[in-house]
C-alpha positions in Angstrom: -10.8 -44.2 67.0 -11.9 -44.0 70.8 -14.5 -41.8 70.5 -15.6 -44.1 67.6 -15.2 -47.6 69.9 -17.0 -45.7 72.8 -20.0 -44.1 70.9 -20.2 -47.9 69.5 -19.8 -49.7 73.2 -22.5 -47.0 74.6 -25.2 -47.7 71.4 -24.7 -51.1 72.4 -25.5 -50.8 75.7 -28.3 -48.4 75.2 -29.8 -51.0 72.9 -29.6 -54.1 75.4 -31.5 -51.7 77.7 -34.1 -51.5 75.0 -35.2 -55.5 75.3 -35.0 -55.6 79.2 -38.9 -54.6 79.1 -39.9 -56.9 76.5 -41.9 -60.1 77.5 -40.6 -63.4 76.1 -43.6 -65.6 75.3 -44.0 -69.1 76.9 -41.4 -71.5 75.0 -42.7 -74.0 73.4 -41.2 -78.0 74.7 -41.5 -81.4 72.8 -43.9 -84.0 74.2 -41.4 -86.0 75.0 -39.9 -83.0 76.9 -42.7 -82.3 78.7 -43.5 -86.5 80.3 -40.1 -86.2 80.9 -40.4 -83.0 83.0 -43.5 -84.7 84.4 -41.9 -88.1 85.6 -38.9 -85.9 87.2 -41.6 -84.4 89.3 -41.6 -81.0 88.2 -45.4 -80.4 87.8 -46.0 -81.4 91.3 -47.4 -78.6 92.7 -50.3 -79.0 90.0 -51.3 -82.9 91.4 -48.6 -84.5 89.0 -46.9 -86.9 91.1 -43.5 -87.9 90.1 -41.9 -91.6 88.7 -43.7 -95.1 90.3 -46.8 -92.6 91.4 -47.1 -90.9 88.0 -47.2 -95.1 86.4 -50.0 -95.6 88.6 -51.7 -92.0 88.0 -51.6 -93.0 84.0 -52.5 -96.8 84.6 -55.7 -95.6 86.5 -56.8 -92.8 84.3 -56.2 -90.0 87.5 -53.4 -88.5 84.6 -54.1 -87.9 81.2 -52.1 -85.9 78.6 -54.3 -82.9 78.8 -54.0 -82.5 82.6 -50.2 -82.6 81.8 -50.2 -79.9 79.2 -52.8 -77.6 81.6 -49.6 -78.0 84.6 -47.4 -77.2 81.8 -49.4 -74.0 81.2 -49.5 -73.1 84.7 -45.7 -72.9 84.9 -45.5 -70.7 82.0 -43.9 -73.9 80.0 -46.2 -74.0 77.6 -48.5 -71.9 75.7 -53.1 -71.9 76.4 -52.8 -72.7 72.8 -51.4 -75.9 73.5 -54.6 -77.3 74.4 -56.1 -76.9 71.5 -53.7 -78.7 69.5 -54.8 -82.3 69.1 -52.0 -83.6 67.6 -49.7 -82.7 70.4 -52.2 -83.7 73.3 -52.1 -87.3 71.2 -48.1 -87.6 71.1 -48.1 -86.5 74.6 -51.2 -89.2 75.4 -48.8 -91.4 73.8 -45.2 -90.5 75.1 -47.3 -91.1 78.7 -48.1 -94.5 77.6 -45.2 -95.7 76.7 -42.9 -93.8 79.6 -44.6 -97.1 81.3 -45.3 -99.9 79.1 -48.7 -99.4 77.9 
């Protein structure tokens, strides 16, 4: 029975090592996810700004959704195909709207 249980433990173990070399794909977020990511700040570093600066980023036209989804992208948040999708650069176009009353 323990050379059973440890031929089963060491399998499993060999197998985990198996997946270590795999790479995951970019996970796919909701719009709403991703304006909320935005307003916390975390697209920053790609000219997002965060909270009362991304309001007056959308009210001027300086943010739109697609410039949203491209800093999405660029921290591996989202997948190129993304930007294609014109139904999701709309909800996100509007999720960024409302966030601030527009």
């Amino acid at each position: 029975m323990k050379s059973v249980l440890c031929g089963s433990l060491s399998a499993l173990v060999l197998g985990l090592n198996l997946f270590t070399d795999i790479k995951v794909e970019a996970s796919e977020i909701t719009p709403f996810s991703l304006v909320q990511l935005a307003r916390k700040g975390y697209f920053i570093e790609h000219n997002i700004p965060s909270y009362g600066n991304l309001n007056s980023a959308i009210r001027s036209r300086q943010v739109r959704a697609e410039d949203v989804v491209k800093a999405a992208i660029a921290e591996g948040r989202l997948s190129p195909k993304t930007l294609e999708d014109k139904g999701y650069l709309r909800i996100v176009e509007i999720k960024l709207n409302r966030l601030y009353g527009r």
